[in-house]
TORVEXLO-90872 format. One record per residue: y negated, x, z of N, C-alpha, C in turn. Coordinates in steps of 0.1 Angstrom, whole numbers, plus 5000, padded with zeros to 4 digits. Layout:
<r <Y,X,Z>,<Y,X,Z>,<Y,X,Z>>
...
//
This chain:
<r <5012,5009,5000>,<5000,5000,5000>,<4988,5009,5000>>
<r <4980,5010,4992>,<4966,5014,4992>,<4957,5013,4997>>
<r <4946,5018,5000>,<4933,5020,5005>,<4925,4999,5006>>
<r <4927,4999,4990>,<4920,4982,4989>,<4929,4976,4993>>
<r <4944,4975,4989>,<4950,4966,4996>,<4950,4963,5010>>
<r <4949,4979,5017>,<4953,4974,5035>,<4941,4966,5037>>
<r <4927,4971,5035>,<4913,4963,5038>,<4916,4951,5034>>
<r <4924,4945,5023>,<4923,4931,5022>,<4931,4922,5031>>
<r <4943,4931,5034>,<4954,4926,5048>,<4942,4923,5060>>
<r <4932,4929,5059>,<4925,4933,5078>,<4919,4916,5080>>
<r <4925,4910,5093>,<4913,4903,5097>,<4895,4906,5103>>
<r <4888,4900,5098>,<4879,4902,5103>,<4875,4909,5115>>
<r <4871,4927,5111>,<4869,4933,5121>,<4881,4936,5129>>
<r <4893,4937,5125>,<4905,4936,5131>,<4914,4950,5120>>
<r <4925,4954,5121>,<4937,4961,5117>,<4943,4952,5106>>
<r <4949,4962,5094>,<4955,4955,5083>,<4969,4948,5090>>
<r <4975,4938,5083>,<4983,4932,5087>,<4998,4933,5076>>
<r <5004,4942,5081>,<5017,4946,5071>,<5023,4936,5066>>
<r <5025,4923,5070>,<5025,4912,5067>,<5023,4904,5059>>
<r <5006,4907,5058>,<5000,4897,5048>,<5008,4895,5036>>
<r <5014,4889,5031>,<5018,4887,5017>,<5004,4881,5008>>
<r <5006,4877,4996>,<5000,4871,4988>,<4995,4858,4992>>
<r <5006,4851,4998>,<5004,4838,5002>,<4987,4836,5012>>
<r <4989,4848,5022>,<4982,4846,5034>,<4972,4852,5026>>
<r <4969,4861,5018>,<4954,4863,5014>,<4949,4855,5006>>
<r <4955,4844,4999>,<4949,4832,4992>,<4947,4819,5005>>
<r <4947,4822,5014>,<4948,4812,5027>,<4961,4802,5030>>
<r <4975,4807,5022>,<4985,4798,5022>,<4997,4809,5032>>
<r <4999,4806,5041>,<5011,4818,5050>,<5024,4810,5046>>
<r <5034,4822,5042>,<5049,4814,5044>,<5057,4813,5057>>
<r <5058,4796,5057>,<5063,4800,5074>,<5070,4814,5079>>
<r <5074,4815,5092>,<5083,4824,5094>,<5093,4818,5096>>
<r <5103,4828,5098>,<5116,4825,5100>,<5123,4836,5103>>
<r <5140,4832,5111>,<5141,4844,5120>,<5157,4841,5111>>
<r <5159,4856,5106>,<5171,4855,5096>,<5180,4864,5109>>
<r <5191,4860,5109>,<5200,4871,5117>,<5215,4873,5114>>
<r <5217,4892,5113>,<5231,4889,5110>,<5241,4887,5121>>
<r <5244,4875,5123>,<5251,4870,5133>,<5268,4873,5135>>
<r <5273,4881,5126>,<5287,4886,5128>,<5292,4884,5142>>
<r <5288,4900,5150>,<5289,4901,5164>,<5274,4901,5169>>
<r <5263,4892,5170>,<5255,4890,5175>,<5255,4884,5190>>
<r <5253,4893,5200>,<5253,4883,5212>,<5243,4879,5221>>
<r <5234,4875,5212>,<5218,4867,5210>,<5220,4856,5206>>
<r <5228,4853,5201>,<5223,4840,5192>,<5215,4829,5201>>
<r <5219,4828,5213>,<5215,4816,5227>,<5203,4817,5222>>
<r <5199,4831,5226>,<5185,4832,5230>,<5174,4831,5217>>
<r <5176,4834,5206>,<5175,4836,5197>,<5171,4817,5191>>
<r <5182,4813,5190>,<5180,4792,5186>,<5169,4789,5199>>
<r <5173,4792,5212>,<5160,4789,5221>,<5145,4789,5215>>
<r <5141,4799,5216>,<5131,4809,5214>,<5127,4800,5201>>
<r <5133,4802,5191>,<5132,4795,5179>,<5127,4779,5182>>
<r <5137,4773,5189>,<5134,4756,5189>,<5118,4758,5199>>
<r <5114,4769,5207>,<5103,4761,5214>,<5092,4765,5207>>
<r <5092,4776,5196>,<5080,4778,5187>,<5081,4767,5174>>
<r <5091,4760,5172>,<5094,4753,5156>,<5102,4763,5146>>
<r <5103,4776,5146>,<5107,4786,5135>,<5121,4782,5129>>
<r <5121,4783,5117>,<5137,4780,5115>,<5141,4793,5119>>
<r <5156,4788,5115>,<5166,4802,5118>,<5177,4800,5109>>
<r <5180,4813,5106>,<5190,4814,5093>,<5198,4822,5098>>
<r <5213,4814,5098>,<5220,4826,5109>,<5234,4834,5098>>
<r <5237,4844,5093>,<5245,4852,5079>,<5253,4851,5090>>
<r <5265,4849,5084>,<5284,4848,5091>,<5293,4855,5078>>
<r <5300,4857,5080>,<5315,4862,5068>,<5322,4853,5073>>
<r <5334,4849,5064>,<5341,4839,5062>,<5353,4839,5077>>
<r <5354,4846,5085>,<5359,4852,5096>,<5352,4843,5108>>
<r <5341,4845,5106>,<5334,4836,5115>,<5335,4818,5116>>
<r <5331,4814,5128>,<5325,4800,5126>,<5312,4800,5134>>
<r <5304,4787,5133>,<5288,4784,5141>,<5287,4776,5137>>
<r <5276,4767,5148>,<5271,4759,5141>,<5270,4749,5153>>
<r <5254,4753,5159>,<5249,4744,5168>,<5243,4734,5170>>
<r <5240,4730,5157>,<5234,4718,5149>,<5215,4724,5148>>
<r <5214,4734,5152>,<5195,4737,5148>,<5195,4745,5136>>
<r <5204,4758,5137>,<5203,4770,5128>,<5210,4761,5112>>
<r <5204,4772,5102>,<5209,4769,5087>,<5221,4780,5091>>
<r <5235,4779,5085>,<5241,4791,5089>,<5244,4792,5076>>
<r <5247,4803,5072>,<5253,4812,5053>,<5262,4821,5053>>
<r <5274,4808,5056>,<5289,4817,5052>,<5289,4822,5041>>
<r <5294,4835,5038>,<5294,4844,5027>,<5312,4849,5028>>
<r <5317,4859,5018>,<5331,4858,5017>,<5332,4879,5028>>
<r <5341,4880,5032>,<5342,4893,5034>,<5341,4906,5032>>
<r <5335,4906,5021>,<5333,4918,5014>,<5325,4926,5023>>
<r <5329,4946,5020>,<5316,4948,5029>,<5304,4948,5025>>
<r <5296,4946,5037>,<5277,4946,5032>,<5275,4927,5026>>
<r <5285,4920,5024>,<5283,4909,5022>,<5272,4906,5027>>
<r <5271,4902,5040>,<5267,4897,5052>,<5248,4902,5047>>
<r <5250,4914,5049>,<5237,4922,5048>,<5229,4920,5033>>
<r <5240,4921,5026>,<5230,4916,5011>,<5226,4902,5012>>
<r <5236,4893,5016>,<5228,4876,5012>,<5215,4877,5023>>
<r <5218,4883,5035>,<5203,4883,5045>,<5190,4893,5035>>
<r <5191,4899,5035>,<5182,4910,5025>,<5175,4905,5012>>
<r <5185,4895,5003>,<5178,4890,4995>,<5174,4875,4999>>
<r <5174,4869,5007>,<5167,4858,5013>,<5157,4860,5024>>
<r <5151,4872,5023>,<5143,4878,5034>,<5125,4880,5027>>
<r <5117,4875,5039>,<5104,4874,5029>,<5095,4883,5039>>
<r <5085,4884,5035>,<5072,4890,5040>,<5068,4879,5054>>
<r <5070,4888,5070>,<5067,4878,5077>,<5081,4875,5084>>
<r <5089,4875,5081>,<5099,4870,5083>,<5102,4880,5097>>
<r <5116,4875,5106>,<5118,4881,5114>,<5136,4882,5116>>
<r <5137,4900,5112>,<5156,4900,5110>,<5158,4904,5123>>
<r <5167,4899,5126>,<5182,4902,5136>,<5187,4910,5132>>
<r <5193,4927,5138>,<5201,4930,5136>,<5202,4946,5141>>
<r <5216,4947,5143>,<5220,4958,5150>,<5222,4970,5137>>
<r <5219,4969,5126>,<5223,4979,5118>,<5214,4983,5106>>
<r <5213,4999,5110>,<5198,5003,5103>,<5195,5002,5094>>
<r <5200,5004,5081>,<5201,5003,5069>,<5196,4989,5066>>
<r <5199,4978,5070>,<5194,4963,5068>,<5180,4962,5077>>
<r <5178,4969,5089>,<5167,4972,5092>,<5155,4975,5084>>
<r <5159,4987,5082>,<5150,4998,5069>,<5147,4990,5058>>
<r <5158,4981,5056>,<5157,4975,5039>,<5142,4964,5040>>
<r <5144,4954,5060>,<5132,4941,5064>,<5121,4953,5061>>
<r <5121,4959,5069>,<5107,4967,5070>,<5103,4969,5059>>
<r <5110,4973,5047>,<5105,4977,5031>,<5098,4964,5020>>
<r <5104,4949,5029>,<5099,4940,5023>,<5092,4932,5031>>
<r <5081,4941,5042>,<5070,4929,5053>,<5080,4928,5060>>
<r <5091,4927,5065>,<5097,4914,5075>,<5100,4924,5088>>
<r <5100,4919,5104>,<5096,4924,5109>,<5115,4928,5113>>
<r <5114,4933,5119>,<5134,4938,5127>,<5135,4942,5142>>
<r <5142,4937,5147>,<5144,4936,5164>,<5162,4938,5162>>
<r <5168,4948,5169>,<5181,4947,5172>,<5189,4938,5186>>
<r <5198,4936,5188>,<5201,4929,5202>,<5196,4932,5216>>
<r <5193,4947,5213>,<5189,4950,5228>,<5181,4953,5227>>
<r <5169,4947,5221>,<5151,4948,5221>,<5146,4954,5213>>
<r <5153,4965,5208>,<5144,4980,5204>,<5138,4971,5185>>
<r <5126,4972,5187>,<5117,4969,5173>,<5117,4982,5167>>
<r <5122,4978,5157>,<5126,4990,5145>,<5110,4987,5137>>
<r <5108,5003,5135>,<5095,5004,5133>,<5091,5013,5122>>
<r <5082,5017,5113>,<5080,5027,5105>,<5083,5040,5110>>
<r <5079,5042,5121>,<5077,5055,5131>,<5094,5055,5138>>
<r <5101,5049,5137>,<5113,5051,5146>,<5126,5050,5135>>
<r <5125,5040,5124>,<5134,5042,5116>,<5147,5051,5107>>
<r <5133,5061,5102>,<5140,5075,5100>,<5150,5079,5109>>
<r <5145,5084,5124>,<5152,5089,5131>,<5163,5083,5135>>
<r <5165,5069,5132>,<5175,5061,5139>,<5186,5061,5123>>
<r <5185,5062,5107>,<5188,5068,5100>,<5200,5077,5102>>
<r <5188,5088,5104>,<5194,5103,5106>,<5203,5100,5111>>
<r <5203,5096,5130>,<5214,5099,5140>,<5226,5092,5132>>
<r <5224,5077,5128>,<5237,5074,5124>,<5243,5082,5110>>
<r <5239,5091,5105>,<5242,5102,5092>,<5250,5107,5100>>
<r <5245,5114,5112>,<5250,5124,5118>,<5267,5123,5127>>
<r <5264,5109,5129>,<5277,5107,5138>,<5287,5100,5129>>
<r <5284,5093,5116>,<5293,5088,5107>,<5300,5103,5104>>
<r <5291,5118,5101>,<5298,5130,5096>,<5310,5137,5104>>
<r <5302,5135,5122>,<5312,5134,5131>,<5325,5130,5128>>
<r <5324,5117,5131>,<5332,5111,5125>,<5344,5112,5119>>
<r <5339,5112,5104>,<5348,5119,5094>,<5352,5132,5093>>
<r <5350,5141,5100>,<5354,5148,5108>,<5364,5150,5115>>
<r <5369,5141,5122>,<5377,5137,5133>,<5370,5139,5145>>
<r <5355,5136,5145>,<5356,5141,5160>,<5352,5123,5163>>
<r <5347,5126,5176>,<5342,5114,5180>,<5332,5113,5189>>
<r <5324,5099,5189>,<5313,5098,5191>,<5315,5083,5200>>
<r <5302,5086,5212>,<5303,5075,5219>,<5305,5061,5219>>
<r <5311,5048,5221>,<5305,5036,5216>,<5289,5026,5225>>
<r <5292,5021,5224>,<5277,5016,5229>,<5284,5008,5244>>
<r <5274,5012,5255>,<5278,5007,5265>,<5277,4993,5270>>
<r <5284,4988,5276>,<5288,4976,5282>,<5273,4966,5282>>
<r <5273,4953,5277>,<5260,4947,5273>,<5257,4941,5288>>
<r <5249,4940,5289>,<5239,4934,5308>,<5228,4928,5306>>
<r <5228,4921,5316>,<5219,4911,5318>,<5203,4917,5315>>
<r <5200,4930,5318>,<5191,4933,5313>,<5186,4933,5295>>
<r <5196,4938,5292>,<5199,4942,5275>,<5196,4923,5270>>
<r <5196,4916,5277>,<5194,4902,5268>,<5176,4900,5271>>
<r <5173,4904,5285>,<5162,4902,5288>,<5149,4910,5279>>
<r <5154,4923,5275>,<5147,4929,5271>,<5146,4924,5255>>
<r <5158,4915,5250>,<5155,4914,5237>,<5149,4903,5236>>
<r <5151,4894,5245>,<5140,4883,5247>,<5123,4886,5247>>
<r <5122,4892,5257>,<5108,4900,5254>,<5101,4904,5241>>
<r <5112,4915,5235>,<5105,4918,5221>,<5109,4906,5211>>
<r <5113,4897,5208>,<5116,4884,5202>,<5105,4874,5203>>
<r <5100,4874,5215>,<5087,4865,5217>,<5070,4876,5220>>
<r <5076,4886,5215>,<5066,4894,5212>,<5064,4894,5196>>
<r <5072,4896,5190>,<5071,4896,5175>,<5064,4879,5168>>
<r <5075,4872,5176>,<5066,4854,5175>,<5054,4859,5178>>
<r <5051,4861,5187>,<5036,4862,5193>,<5024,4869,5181>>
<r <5031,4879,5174>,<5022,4890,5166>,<5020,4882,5156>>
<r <5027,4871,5149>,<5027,4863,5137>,<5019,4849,5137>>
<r <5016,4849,5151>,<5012,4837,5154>,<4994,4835,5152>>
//
């Protein structure tokens, strides 16, 4: 984005808005919406909550392996292939929007098109933090293949929901 573009994102006397699509600089915003890849997501509660008390839809990606279906969310069974999951979310993903997801690569891809990215346990994937979150997973897939091995992620707690609740009605908050 360029010099005239970011100035035309800025509210009045305010910071450019990564955001802004086209829509919002002709005065028309596309709602938001909170796309998530819900495979092993163990958000979703909090996630339809959060959603029903602002209005936001929610679009919840499953593989054929899964079931849902709470009666709020749109859900998009897709067939098992890998990256399934991650491609139907990625190309149904708009400027504004807000993805779910624990995996950086689909991260990296929201951020490339406006939309904002929160993983399960809070952490807002960001221009500044992406790369490095990239890297490490390069580094431990090489492991890996390798034979060596690498930690798995520890035991989920009551904190790890709280904290993603926070950044989830932080990100609502920034769009609002």
């Amino acid at each position: 984005m360029g010099i005239a573009a970011g100035a035309a994102d800025a509210p009045a006397g305010g910071l450019p808005r990564p955001w802004a699509g086209n829509s919002e600089r002709s005065g028309r915003r596309e709602p938001m919406r909170i796309l998530v890849d819900a495979d092993a997501c163990p958000v979703k509660g909090i996630i339809t909550r959060v959603a029903g008390e602002h209005g936001i839809p929610v679009v919840m990606f499953i593989d054929t392996s899964h079931r849902l279906d709470d009666g709020y969310e749109e859900v998009v069974t897709v067939d098992k292939a890998r990256d399934s999951v991650d491609i139907a979310l990625i190309n149904r993903t708009r400027t504004g929007d807000i993805v779910v997801t624990q995996d950086y690569g689909l991260a990296a891809m929201a951020l490339a098109k406006g939309a904002r990215a929160v993983n399960q346990n809070g952490l807002v994937y960001t221009s500044q933090n992406i790369d490095k979150l990239l890297l490490e997973r390069h580094v431990s897939q090489k492991i890996r293949r390798g034979g060596g091995r690498t930690p798995g992620p520890p035991k989920r707690r009551k904190e790890d929901d709280e904290r993603f609740e926070r950044a989830l009605r932080g990100l609502v908050q920034d769009r609002s």
